[in-house]
VOKE-655204 format. One line per 4 residues: number of its first residue (from 1); their letters; for each residue x negated, y, z of N, C-alpha, C, CB. Coordinates in steps of 0.02 Angstrom, whole numbers, plus 50000, padded with zeros to 5 digits. Last residue first. Glycine has a CB too. Example, Ala and Ser with C-alpha at 12.3 -4.5 7.8 and 13.67 -1.06 7.14 Angstrom:
! VOKE-655204
2 = sa = 49358/49888/50354/49316/49947/50357/49355/50002/50394/49296/49970/50286  49340/49716/50390/49385/49775/50390/49340/49835/50390/49435/49776/50452
***
This chain:
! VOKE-655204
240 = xxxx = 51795/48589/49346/51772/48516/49326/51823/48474/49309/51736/48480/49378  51850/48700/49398/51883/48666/49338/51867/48604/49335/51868/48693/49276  51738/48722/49491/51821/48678/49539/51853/48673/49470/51889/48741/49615  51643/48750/49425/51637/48666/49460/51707/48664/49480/51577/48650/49536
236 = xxxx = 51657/48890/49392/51656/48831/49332/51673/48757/49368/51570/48826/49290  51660/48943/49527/51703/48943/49481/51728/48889/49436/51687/48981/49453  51515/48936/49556/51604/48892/49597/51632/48889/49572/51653/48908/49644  51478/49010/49460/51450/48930/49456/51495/48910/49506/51364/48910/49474
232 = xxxx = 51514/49134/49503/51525/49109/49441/51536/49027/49425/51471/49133/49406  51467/49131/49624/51518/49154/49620/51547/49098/49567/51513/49228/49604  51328/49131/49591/51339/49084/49645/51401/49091/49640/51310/49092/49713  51302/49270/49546/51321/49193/49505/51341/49145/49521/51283/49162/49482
228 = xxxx = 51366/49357/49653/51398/49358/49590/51406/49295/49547/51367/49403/49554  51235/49356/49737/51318/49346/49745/51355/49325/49692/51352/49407/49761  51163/49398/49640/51140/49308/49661/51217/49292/49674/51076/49287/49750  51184/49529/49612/51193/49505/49540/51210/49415/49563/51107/49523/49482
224 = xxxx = 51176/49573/49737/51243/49548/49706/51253/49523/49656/51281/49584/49699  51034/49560/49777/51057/49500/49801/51163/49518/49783/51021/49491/49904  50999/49642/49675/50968/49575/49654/51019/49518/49693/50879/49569/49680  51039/49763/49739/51072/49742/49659/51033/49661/49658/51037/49811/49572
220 = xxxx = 50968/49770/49843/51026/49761/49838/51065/49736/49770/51044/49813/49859  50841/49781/49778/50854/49750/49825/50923/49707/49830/50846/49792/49867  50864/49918/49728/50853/49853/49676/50877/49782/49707/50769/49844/49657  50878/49972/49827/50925/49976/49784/50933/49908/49745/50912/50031/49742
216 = xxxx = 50750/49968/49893/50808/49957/49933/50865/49956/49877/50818/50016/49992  50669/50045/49810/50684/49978/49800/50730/49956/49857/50621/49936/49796  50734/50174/49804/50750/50142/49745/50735/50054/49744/50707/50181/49689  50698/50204/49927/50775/50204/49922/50765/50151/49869/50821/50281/49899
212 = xxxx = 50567/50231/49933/50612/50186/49964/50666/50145/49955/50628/50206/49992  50560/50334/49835/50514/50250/49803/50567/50193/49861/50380/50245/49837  50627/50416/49903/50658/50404/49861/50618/50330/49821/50666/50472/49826  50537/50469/49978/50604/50431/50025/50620/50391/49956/50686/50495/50064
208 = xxxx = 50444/50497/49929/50425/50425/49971/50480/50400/49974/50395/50426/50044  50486/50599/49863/50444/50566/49821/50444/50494/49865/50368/50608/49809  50531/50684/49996/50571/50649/49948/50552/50597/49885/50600/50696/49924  50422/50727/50037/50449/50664/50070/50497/50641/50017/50486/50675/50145
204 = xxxx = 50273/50757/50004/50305/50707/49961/50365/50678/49982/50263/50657/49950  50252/50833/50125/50230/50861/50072/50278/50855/50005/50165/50834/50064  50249/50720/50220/50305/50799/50229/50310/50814/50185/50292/50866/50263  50144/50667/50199/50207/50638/50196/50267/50681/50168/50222/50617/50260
200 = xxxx = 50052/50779/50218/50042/50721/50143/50123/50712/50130/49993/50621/50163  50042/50784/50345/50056/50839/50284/50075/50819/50229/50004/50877/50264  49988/50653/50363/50037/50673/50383/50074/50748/50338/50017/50679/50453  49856/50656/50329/49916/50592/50300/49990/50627/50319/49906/50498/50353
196 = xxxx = 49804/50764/50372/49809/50789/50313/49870/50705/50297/49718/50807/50266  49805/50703/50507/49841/50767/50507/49855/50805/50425/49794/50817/50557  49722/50620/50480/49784/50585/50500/49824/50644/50501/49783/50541/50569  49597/50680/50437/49625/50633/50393/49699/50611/50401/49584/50576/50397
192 = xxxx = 49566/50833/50490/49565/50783/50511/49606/50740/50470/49576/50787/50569  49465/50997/50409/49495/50946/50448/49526/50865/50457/49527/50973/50456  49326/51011/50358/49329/51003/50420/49412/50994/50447/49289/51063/50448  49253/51004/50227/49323/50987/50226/49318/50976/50319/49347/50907/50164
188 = xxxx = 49097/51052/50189/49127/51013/50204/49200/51033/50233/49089/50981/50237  49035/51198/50190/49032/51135/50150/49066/51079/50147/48989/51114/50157  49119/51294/50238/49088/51320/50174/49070/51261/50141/49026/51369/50183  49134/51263/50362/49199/51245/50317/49177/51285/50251/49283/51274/50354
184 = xxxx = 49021/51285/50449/49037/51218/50407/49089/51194/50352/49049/51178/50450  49043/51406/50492/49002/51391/50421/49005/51313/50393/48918/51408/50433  49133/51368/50588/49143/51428/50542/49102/51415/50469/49112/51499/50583  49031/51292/50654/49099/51272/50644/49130/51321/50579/49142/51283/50719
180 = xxxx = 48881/51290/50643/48917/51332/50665/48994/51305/50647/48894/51398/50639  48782/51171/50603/48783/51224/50586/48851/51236/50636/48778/51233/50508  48762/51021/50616/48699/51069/50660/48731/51145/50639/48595/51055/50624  48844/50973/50534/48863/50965/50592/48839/51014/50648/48849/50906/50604
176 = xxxx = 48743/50943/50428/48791/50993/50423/48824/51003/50480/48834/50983/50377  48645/50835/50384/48615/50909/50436/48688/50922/50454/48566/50994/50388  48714/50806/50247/48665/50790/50286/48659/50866/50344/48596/50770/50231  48795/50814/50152/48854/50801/50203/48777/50816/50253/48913/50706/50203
172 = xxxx = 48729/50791/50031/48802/50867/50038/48800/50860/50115/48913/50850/49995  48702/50671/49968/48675/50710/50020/48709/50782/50054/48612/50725/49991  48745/50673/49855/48768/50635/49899/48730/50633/49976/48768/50574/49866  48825/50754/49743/48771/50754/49751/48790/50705/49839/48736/50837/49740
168 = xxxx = 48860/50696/49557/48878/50695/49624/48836/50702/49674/48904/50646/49636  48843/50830/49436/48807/50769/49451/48839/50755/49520/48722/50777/49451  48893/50938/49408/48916/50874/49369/48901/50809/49395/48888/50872/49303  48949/51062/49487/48894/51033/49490/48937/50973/49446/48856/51022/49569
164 = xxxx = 49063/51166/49475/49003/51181/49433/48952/51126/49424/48969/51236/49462  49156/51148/49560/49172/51119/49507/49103/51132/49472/49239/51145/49475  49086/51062/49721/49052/51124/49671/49094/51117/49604/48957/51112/49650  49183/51008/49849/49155/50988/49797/49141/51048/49757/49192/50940/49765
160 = xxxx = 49147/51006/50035/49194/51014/49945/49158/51033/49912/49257/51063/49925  49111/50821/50105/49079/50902/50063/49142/50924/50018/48996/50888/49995  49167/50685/50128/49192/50773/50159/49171/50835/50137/49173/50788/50229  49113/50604/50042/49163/50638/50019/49203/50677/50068/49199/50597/49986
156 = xxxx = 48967/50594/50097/48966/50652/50038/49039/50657/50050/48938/50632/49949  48973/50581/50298/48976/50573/50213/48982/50620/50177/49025/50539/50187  48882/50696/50385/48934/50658/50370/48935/50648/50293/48994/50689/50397  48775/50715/50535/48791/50722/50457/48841/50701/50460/48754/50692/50403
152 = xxxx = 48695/50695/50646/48715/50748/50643/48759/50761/50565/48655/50788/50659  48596/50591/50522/48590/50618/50609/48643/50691/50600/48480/50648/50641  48542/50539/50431/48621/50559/50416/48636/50580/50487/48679/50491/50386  48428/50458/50444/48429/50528/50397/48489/50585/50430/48455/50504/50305
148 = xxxx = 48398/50390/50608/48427/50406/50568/48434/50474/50523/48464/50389/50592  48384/50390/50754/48325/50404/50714/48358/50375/50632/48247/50355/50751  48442/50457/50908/48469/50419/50825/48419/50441/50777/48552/50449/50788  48431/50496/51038/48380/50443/50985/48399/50414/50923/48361/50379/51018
144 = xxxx = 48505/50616/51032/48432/50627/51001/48384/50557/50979/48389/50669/51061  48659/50614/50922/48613/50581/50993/48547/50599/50981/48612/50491/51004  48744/50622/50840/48701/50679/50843/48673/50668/50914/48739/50752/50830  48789/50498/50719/48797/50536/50786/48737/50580/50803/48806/50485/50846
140 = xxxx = 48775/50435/50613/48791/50491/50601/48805/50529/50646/48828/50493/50567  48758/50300/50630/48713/50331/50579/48730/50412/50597/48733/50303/50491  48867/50264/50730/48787/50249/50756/48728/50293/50700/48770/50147/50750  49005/50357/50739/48967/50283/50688/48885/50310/50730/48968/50293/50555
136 = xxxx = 49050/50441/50811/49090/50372/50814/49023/50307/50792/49169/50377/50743  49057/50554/50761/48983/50544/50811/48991/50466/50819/48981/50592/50904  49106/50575/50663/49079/50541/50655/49025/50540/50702/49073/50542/50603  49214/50672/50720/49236/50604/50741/49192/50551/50722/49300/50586/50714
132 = xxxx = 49189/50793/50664/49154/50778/50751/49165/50681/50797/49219/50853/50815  49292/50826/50592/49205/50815/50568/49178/50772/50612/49153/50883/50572  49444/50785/50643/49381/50818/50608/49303/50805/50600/49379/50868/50632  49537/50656/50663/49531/50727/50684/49482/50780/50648/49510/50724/50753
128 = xxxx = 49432/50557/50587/49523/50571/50610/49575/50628/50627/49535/50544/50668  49350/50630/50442/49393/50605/50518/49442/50610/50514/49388/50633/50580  49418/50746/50335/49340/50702/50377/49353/50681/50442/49266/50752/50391  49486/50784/50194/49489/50787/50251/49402/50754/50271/49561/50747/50274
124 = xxxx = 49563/50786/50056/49517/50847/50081/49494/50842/50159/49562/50920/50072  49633/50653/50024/49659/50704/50047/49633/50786/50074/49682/50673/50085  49517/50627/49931/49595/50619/49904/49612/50680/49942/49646/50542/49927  49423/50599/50027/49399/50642/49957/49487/50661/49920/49335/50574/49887
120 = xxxx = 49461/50531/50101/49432/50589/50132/49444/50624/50063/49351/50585/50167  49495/50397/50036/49544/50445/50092/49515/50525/50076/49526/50419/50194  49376/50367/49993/49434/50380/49938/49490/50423/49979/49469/50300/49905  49286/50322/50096/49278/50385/50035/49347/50405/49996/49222/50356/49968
116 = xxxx = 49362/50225/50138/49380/50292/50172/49352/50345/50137/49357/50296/50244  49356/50153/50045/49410/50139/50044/49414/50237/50095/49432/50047/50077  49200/50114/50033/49260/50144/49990/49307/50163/50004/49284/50118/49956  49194/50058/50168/49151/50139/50161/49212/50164/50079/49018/50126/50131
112 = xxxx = 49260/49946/50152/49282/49985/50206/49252/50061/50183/49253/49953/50281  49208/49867/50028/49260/49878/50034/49285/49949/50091/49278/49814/50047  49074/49882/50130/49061/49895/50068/49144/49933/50029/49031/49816/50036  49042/49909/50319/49054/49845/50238/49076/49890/50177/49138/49772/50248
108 = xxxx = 48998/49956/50380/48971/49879/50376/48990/49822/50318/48994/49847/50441  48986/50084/50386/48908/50058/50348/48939/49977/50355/48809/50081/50406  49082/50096/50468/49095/50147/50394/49029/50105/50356/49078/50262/50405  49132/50072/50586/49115/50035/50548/49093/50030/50472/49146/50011/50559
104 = xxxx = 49204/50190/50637/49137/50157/50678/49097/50104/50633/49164/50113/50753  49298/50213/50552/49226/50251/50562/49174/50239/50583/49224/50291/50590  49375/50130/50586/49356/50098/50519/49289/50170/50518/49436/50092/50442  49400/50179/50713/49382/50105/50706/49346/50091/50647/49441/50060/50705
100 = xxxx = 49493/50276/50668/49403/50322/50702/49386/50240/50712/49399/50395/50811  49587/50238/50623/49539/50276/50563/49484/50275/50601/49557/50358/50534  49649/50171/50717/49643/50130/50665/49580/50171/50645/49708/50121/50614  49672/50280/50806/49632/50222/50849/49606/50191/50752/49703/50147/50924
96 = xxxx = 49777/50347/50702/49697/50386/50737/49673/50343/50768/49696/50450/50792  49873/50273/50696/49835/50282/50650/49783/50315/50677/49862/50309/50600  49896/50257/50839/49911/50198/50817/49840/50196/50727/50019/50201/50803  49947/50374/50860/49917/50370/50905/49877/50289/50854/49966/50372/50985
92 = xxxx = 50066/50357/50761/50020/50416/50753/49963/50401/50791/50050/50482/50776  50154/50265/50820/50131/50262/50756/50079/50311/50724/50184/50263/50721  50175/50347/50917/50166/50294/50969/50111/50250/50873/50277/50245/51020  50277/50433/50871/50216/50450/50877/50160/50409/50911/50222/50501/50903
88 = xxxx = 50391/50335/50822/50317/50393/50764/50258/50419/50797/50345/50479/50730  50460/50260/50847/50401/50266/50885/50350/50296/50828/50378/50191/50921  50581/50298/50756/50599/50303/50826/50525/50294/50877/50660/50240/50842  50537/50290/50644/50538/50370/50625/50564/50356/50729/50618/50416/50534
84 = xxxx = 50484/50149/50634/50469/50197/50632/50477/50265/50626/50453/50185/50617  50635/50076/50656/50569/50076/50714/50530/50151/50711/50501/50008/50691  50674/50125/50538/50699/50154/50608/50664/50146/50643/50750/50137/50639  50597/50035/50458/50584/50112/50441/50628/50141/50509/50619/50141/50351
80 = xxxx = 50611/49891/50514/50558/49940/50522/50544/50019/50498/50514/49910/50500  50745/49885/50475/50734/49892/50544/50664/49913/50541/50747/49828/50589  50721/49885/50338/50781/49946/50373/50740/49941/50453/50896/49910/50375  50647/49775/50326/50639/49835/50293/50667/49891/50332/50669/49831/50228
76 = xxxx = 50727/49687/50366/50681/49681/50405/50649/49754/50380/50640/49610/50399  50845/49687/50278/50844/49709/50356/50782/49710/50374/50881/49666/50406  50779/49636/50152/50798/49703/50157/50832/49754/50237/50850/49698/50101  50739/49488/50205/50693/49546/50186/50718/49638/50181/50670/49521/50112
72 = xxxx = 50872/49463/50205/50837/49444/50255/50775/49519/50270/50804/49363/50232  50925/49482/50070/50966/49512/50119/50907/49530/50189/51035/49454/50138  50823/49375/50008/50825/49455/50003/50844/49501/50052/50864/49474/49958  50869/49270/50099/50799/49307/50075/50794/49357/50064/50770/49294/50029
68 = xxxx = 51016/49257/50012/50989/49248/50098/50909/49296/50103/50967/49137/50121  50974/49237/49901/51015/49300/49916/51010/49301/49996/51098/49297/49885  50916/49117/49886/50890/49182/49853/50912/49233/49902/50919/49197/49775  51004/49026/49950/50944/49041/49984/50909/49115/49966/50896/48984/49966
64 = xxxx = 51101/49043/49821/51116/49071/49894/51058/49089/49933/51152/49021/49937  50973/48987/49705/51028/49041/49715/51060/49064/49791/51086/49014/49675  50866/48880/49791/50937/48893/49740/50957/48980/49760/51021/48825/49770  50710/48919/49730/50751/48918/49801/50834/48918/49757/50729/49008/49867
60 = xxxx = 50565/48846/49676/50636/48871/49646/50675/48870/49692/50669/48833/49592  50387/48870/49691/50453/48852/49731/50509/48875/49701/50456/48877/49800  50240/48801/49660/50278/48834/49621/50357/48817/49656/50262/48811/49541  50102/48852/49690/50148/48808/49711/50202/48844/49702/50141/48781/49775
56 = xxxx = 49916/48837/49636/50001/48864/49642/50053/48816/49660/50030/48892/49572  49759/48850/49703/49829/48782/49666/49884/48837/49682/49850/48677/49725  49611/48896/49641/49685/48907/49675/49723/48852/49639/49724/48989/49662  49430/48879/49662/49489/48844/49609/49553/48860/49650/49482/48750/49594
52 = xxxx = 49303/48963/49574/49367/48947/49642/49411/48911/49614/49414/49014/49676  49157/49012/49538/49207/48966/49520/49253/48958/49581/49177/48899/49497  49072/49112/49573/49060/49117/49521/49137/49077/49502/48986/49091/49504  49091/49248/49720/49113/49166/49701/49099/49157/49618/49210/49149/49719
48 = xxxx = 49013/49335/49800/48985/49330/49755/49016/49246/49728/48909/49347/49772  49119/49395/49909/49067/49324/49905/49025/49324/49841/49114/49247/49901  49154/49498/49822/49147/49537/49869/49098/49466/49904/49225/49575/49904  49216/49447/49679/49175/49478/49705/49128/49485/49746/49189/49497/49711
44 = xxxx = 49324/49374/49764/49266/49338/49729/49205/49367/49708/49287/49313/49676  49383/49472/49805/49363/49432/49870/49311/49388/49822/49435/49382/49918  49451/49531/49699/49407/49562/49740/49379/49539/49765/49417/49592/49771  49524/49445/49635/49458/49454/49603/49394/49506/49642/49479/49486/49530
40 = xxxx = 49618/49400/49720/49565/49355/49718/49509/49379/49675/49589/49292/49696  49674/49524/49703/49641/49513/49772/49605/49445/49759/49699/49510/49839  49726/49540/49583/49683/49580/49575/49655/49574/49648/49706/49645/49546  49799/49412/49582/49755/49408/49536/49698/49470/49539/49795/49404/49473
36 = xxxx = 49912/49478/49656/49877/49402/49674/49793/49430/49646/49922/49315/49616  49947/49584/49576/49920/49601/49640/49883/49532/49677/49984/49631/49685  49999/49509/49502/49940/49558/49459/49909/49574/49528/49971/49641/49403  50105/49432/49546/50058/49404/49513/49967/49433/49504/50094/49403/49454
32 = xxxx = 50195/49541/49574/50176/49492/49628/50102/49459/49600/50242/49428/49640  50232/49584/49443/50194/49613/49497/50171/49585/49545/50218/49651/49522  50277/49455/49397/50232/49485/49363/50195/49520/49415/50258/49526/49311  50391/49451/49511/50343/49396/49489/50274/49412/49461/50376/49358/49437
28 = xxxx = 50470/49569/49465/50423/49566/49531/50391/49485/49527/50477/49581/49615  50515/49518/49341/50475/49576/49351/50432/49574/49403/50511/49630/49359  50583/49412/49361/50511/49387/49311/50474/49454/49354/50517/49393/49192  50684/49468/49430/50641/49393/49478/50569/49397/49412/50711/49276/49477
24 = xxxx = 50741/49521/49336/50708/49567/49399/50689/49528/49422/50742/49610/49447  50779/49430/49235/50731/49497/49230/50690/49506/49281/50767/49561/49226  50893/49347/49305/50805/49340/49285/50765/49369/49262/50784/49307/49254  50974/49467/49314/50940/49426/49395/50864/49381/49370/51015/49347/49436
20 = xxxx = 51009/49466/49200/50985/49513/49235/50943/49523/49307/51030/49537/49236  51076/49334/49161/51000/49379/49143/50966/49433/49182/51008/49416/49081  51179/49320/49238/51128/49283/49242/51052/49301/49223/51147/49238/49212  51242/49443/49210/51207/49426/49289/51162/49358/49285/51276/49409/49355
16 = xxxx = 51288/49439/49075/51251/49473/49115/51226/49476/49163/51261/49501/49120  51331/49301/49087/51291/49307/49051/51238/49361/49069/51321/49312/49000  51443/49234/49212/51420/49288/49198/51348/49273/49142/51407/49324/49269  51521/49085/49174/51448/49110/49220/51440/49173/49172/51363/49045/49221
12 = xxxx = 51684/49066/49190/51634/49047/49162/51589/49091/49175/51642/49034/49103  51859/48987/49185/51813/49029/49222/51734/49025/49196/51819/49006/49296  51930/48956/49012/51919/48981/49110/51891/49006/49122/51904/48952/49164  51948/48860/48903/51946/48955/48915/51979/48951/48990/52011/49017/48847
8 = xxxx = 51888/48766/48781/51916/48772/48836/51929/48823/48874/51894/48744/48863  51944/48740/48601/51915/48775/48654/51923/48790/48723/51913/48815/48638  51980/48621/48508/52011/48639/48564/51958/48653/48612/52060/48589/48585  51938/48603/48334/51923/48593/48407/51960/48640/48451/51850/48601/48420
4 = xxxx = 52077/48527/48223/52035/48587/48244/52014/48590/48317/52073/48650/48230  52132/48432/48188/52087/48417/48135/52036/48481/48189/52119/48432/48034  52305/48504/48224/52267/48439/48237/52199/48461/48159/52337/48346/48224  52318/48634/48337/52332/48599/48274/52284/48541/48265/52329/48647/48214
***
């Protein structure tokens, strides 16, 4: 009728997929971000940096490229979880060279001695294999010229722990090696870190399979929501 606007009614860009696809790009952005932000604060740290300066670079990939990427990323995903359950043990051999390496090196750095305190103490373990793997480190081998405290010892977080004692005691681990195998498992956690990762797995598998699955999901939902707009937006342009 005349005097009244003439609404046009076709094809037109999903609302829901448009949002929804910028949700989940802010989300892992955010996360992407916090994990940026919590490795430059380590490394600034860890130099003692007072001032750094980062430049961002800020990239908008169109839509298809998006979904290319993802797709890209979510094979490369697939093909390495078959890799791995097809050279698991070739991946086992792989983690025991890695752990008894970061043993040998347990005093050299600061990040590294944490990081395997936190193993040992997490999973109840010491070594790769057991106790015997800290002959590895130069402080803690039971050589007679190791003129070292920790001779024959091992870190505090293989001792188990006293719920009674409050105070951490960090000496726990000293001498202990010199005792009897049998009596050692009175103080310390005598078995092996890659055999407790492994238990671990078994333990949680569905807890793992399933963190898998779910971002493999998301995955997927990100690159149909991209399908979808890229869809939409053909749509609108062949009315043009």
């Amino acid at each position: 009728m005349p005097g009244k606007a003439q609404h046009f009614q076709g094809p037109q860009v999903s609302c829901c997929a448009k949002y929804l696809l910028f949700a989940s790009n802010v989300l892992f952005w955010l996360l992407g971000a916090a994990f940026l932000a919590i490795g430059l604060w380590a490394w600034a740290e860890k130099l003692n940096v007072t001032r750094a300066s980062v430049h961002y670079i800020m990239v908008w990939p169109r839509t298809p490229k998006f979904s290319v990427f993802l797709g890209l990323i979510f094979f490369l995903e697939l093909t390495a979880g078959v890799l791995a359950f097809i050279f698991k043990d070739w991946i086992k051999d792989q983690l025991n060279f890695f752990i008894n390496n970061n043993v040998k090196a347990y005093r050299d750095d600061i990040d590294l001695q944490n990081l395997i305190d936190f193993a040992q103490e997490y999973w109840s373990c010491c070594g790769a294999h057991g106790p015997n793997d800290w002959n590895l480190n130069i402080y803690f081998n039971c050589t007679d010229s190791n003129p070292s405290r920790e001779r024959c010892g091992v870190p505090f977080s293989c001792c188990v722990k006293d719920p009674a004692e409050d105070v951490l005691n960090t000496q726990c681990g000293y001498d202990v090696r010199l005792k009897l195998e049998l009596e050692q498992q009175t103080f310390i956690h005598t078995k092996g870190c890659a055999g407790q990762f492994e238990k671990w797995l078994q333990d949680n598998l569905i807890v793992v399979a399933g963190t898998f699955v779910g971002v493999a999901l998301l995955q997927i939902f990100g690159i149909c929501l991209a399908q979808n707009l890229v869809s939409d937006i053909n749509a609108v342009k062949a009315n043009w």
